[in-house]
C-alpha positions in Angstrom: 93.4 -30.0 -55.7 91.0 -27.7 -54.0 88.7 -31.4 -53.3 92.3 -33.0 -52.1 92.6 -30.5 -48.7 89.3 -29.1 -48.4 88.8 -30.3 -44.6 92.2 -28.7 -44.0 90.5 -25.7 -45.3 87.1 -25.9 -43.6 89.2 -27.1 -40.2 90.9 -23.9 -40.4 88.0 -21.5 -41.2 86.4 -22.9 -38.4 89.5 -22.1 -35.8 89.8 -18.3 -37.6 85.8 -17.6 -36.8 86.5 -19.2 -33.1 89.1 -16.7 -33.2 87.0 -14.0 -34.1 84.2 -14.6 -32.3 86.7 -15.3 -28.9 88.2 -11.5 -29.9 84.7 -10.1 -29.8 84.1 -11.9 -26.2 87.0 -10.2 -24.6 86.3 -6.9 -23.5 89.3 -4.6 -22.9 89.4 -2.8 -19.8 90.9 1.1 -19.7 93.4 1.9 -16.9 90.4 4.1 -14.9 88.3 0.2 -14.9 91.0 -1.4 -13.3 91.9 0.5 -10.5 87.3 0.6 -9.8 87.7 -3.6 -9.6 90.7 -2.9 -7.2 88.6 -1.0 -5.4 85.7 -3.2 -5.1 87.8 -5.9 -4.4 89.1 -4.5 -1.7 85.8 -3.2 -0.1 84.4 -6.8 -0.6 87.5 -7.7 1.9 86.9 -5.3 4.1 83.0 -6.3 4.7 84.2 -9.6 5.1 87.2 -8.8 7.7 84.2 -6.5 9.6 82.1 -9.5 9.6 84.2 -11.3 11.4 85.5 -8.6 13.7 82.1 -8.8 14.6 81.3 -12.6 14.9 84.8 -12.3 17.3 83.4 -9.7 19.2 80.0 -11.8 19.7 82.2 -14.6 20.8 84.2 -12.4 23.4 80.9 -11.1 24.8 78.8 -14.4 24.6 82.4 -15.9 26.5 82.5 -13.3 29.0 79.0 -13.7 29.8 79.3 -17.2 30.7 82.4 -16.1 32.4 80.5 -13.4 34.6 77.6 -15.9 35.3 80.3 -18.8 36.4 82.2 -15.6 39.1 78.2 -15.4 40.3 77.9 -18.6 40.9 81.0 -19.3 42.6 80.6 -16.9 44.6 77.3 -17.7 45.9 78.3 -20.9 46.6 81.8 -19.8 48.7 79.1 -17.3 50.5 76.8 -20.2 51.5 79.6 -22.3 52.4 81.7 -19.3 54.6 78.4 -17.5 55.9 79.7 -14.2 53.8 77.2 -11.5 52.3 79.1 -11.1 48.8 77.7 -8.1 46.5 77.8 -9.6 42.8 80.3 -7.3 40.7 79.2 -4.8 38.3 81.2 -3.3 34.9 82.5 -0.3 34.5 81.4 2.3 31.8 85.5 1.3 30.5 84.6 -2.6 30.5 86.5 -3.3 33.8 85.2 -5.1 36.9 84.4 -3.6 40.2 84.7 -6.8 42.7 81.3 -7.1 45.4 81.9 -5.9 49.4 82.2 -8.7 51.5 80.6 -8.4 54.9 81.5 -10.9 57.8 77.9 -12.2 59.2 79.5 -12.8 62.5 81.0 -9.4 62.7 77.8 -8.0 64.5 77.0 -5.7 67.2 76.5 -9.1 69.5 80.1 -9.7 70.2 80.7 -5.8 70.9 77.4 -6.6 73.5 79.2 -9.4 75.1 82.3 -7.7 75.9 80.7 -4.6 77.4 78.9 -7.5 79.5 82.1 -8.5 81.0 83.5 -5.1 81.4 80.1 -4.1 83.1 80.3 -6.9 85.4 83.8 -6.6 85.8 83.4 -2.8 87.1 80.3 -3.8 89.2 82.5 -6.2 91.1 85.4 -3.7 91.6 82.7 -1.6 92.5 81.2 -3.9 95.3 84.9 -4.6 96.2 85.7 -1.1 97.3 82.4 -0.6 99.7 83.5 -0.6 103.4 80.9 -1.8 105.8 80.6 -2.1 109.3 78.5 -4.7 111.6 75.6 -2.6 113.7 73.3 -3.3 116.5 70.9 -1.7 119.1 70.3 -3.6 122.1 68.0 -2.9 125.0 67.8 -6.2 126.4 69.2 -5.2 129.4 65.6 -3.5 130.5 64.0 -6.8 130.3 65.6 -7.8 133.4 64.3 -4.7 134.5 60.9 -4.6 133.4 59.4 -2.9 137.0 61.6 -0.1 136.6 60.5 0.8 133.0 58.5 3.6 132.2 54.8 2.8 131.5 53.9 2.5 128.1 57.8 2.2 126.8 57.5 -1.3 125.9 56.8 -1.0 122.6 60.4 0.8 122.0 62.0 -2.8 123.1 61.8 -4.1 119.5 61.8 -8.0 119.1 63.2 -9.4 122.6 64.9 -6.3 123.1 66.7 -6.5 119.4 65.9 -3.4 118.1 68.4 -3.3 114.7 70.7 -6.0 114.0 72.6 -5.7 110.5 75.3 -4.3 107.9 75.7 -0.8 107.3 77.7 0.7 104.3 79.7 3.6 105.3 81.9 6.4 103.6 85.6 7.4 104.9 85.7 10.1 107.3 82.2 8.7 108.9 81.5 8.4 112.7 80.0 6.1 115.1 76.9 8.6 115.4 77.0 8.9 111.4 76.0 5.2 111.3 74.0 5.5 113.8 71.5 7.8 111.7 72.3 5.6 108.6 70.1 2.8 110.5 66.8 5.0 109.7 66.0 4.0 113.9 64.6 7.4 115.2 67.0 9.3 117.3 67.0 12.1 119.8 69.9 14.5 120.2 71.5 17.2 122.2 74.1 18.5 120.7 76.0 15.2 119.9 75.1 13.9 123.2 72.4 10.8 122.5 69.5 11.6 124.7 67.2 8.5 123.3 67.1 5.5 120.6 63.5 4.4 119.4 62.0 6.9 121.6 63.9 4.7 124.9 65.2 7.7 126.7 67.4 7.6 129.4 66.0 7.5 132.8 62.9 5.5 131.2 64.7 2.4 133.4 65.9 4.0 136.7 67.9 6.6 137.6 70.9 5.3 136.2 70.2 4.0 132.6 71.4 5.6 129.4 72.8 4.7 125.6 76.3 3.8 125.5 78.3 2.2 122.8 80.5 -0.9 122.0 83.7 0.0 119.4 84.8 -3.2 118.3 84.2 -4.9 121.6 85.1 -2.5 123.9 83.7 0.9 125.8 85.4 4.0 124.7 86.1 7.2 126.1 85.0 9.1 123.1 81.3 10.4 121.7 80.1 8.8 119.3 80.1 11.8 117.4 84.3 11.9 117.5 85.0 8.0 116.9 85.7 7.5 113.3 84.5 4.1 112.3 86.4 1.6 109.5 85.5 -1.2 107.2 84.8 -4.5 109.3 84.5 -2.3 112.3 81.7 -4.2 114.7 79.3 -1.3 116.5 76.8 -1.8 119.6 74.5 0.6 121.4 73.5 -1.3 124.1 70.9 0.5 126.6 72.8 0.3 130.0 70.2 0.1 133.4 73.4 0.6 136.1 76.2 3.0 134.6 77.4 0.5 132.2 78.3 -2.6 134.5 75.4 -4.3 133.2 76.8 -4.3 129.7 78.0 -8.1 128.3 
């Protein structure tokens, strides 16, 4: 009977030493083991989450590099196109950007010079507005028709044809006719107010009856030429009279 079911026999002493042997394999683990693999595990995931917390971070930084290269670039370009100096912008200690100063090129002392141009101008012109002048002349051409009468050695007080000043003369208000007289830097002799000689052409030096007198605005006034007042556009003669005055034109 025993040779009838002997592989039923040896088939089953063969599954009860698998048996044994797989009992032996397995290694029971106490309560204190289990919670040390819990912890492992869970260290292994948290060096793995840390990893890639860092590969992020990497990312960001590599991302905002480009980032920061591509504002640089930009604006280097906007500053060649606009004429702008642009400051490239820096990072804060708290990671936060502090955008570059822009400058104007054209906003330059030059425009202020140009204005104070004008202005300058502009006063000079006010300036030259408000001067007064007044037309002057000395004239002692009536002596030349009287050349035997004149003094020896006076002809050299004639001037040019008897034309000794001709011109403009600026004046101040309150000025007189002898005032401008002076201005003309022609030497003159005085008594008192009373004009004794003009270019060192006294009177007398042409008879008995020549002198200075004076022209106001054409005509022959009653006043010294220290009491006339004279105006802007005012037109002044001393003419050297050889007969009291009826020689003058």
């Amino acid at each position: 009977m025993i040779r009838r079911y002997w592989k039923v026999i040896a088939i089953c002493i063969c599954v009860l030493f698998a048996i044994i042997l797989g009992i032996r394999g397995l290694k029971i683990q106490t309560p204190e083991e289990v919670a040390s693999n819990k912890v492992e595990v869970m260290q292994d995931e948290s060096g793995n989450t840390d990893e890639k917390n860092v590969d992020s971070n990497s990312q960001n930084q590599v991302v905002n590099n480009e980032s920061g290269n591509d504002k640089e670039e930009a604006q280097k370009s906007e500053s060649n196109e606009t004429g702008k100096a642009v400051t490239p912008a820096s990072k804060n200690s708290n990671g936060s950007e502090n955008t570059g100063s822009v400058e104007s090129a054209n906003n330059k002392p030059m425009d202020q010079g140009n204005n104070n141009t004008g202005t300058s101008n502009g006063t000079k012109q006010e300036a030259q507005q408000t001067k007064s002048y007044v037309n002057f002349s000395i004239d002692a051409k009536n002596v030349l028709n009287n050349m035997e009468s004149l003094t020896a050695g006076k002809e050299s007080t004639l001037g040019d044809n008897g034309n000794i000043f001709l011109g403009k003369i600026e004046i101040n208000d309150g000025e007189s006719v002898l005032d401008v007289l002076i201005k003309t830097g022609i030497p003159v002799s005085l008594n008192g107010s009373y004009i004794k000689g003009i270019n060192n052409l006294f009177e007398k030096d042409c008879g008995s009856k020549s002198g200075w007198m004076y022209k106001y605005n054409g005509k022959v006034l009653g006043k010294s030429a220290s009491e006339q007042k004279v105006y802007n556009g005012d037109t002044i003669a001393f003419i050297y009279t050889c007969d009291y005055g009826n020689d003058l034109r």
